[in-house]
N, C-alpha and C positions, 0 to 999 in steps of 0.2 A: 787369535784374538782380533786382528783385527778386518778379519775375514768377518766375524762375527760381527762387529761393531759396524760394517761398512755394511751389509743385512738387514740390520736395524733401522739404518738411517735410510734405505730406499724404501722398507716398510712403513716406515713414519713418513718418508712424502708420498707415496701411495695413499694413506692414510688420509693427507690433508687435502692432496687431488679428490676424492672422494667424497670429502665432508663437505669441498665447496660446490658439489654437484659440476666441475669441470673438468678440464686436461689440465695437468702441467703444460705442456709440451703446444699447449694452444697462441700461443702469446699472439701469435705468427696470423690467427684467424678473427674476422669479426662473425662471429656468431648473432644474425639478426633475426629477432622474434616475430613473425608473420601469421595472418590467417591468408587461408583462397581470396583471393580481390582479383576479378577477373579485369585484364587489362592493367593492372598493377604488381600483383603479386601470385604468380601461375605455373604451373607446372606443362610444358609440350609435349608429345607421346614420345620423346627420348626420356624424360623426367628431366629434362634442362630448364632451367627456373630463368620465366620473361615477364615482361610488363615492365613500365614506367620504373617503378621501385626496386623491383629485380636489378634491373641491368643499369639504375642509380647508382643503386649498392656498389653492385660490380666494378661501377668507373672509379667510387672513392675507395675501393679498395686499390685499385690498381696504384692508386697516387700515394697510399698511405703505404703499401710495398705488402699490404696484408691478402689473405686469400680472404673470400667470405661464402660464409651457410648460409643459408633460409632451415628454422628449424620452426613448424608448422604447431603454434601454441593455443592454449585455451584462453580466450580476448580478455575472460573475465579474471583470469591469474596471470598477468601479464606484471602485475607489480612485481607478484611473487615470484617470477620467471627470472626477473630483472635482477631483483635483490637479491635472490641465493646464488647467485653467476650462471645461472644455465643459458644464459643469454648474453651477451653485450650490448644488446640496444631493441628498443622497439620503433621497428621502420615497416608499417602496413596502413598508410593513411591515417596517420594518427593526430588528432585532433588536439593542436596545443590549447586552444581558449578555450578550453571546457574543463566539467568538473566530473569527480566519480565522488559518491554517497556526496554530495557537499562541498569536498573539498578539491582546489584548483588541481590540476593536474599540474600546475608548473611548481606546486608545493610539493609532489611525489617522486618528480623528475627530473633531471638536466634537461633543456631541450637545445637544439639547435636551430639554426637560424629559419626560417618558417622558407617553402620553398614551391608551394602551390595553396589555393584557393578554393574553396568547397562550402556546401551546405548540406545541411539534412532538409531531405525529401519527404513527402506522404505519397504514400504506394496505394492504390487500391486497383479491383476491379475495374476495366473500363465502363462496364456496364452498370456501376455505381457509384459513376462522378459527379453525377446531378446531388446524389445524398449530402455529398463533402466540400464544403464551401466556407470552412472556416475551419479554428482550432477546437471550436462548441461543438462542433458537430462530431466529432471524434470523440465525445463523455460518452461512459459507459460503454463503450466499442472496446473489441477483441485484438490489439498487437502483438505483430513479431518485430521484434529485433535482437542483434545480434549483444547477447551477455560483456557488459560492460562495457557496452560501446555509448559514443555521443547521444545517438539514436534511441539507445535507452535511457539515458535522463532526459530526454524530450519525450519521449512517451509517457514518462513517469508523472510529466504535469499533465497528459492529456486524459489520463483515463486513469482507472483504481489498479494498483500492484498486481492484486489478483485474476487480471485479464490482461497481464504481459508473458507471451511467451519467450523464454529466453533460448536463442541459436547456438549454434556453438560459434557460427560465423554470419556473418550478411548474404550469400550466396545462399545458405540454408535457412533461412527465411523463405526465400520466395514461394516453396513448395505450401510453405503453412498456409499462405494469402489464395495459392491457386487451388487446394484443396476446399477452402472455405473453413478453415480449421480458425483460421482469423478473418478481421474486417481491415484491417490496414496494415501496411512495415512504413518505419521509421528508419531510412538509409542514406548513404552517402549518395547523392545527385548525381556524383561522378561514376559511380558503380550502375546507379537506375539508369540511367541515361544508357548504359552500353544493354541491357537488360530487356525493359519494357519495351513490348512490342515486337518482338525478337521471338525464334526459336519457338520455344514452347512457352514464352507468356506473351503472344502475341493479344491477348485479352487483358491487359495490364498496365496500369497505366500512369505517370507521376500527375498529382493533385496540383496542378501551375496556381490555383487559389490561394494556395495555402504557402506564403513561404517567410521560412524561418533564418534564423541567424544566420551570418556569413563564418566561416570559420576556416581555419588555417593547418595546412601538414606541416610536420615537422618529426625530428626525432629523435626519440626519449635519450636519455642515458642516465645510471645510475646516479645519483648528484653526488657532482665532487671526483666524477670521471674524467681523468683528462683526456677522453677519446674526444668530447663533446668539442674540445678546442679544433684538434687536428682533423675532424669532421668538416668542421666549419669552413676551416681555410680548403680544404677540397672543395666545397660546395661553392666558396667563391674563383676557385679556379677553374671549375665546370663551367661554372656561369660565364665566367672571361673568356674561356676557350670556345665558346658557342657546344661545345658537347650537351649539354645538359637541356639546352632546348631542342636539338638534333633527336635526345632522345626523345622528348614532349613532342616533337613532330609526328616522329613514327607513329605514337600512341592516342593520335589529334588532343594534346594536351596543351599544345601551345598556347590558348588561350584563358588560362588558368594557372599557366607556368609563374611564378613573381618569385624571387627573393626576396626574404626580409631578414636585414639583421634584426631588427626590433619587433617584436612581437608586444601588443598590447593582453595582457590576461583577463 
């Protein structure tokens, strides 16, 4: 009997491990929700996950005594990621003083304390900078960006729904703009900036005319998470330790690095 009974009871936490789309036995890991962000969030030909955010992660795990994943999500189900537990955090350049459909993002999320500085960009053609010289000039025009990103609610005021393509990420964007498949991308400055002009969009170029909101990284957590606290105090003990700008060095991030306890929404 009580063979049987003890049976039971690992099937039913199986069961509940299951239903919340996680481990039991995870306590131990910070599972953080990512897309490709090159020089933030990347994979090297070992498959060892670097950049800025990467090897963030890594130092506040080391202090919180946790291991940490990168598990590689779709941007525009990132609430959804978050909420059923498949995730513990979204930490990919995430944009606290913005909105999705409307509403604040800091109405959707816990955020922690903001820890870099950023804008969205206009991407085009070098060869078609002369055309783009304001936000007007962008009506009726063809964008990419990446699905539920900052990017795309800024495109959303420049031009009609029906002429946004949505990415699965920002790095896949670019091909749309260099095909001519689009006329503009809507992206992180901090991402174009390593980008244009580069590699294979050496024809490519950020719109310096055009510039939009300042905006701020930071990162999500479920609300009512108490990782959000014990995140925080890591994040100020990076910052005391000089690590956290050590790593902003590597990455020439340093000038963009800021802490903020306070975030204005």
């Amino acid at each position: 009997m009580k063979k049987i009974l003890a049976l039971l009871v690992a099937v039913a936490m199986l069961t509940a491990c299951v239903l919340t789309f996680s481990s039991c036995n995870d306590e131990n890991t910070l599972v953080c929700g990512v897309t490709l962000f090159e020089n933030m969030n990347e994979q090297d030909e070992n498959g060892n996950w670097i950049g800025f955010e990467s090897e963030f992660a890594i130092e506040v795990g080391k202090i919180l005594g946790m291991d940490v994943e990168f598990q590689i999500i779709d941007w525009d189900q990132k609430y959804n990621e978050l909420n059923s537990g498949a995730i513990d955090c979204i930490w990919n350049g995430f944009t606290a003083n913005s909105s999705d459909n409307g509403i604040k993002r800091s109405e959707l999320v816990d955020f922690s304390y903001g820890y870099m500085l950023n804008q969205q960009c206009v991407v085009v053609k070098t060869a078609d900078l002369a055309k783009y010289t304001d936000v007007s000039s962008l009506s009726g025009k063809k964008a990419a960006v990446e699905g539920g990103s900052a990017g795309a609610s800024y495109a959303a005021t420049f031009t009609d729904a029906d002429k946004i393509v949505k990415a699965n990420n920002q790095i896949s964007a670019f091909p749309e703009l260099r095909s001519g498949a689009v006329d503009f991308l809507v992206v992180d400055i901090i991402l174009a900036q390593n980008i244009c002009g580069k590699g294979d969009y050496t024809d490519i170029s950020i719109v310096d005319s055009i510039e939009l909101e300042s905006e701020i990284y930071a990162i999500g957590f479920k609300r009512g998470s108490e990782l959000t606290d014990k995140v925080n105090a890591a994040i100020k003990q990076l910052e005391n330790n000089g690590k956290l700008m050590e790593i902003a060095e590597k990455y020439d991030f340093e000038n963009v690095l800021q802490v903020m306890e306070e975030i204005e929404y």
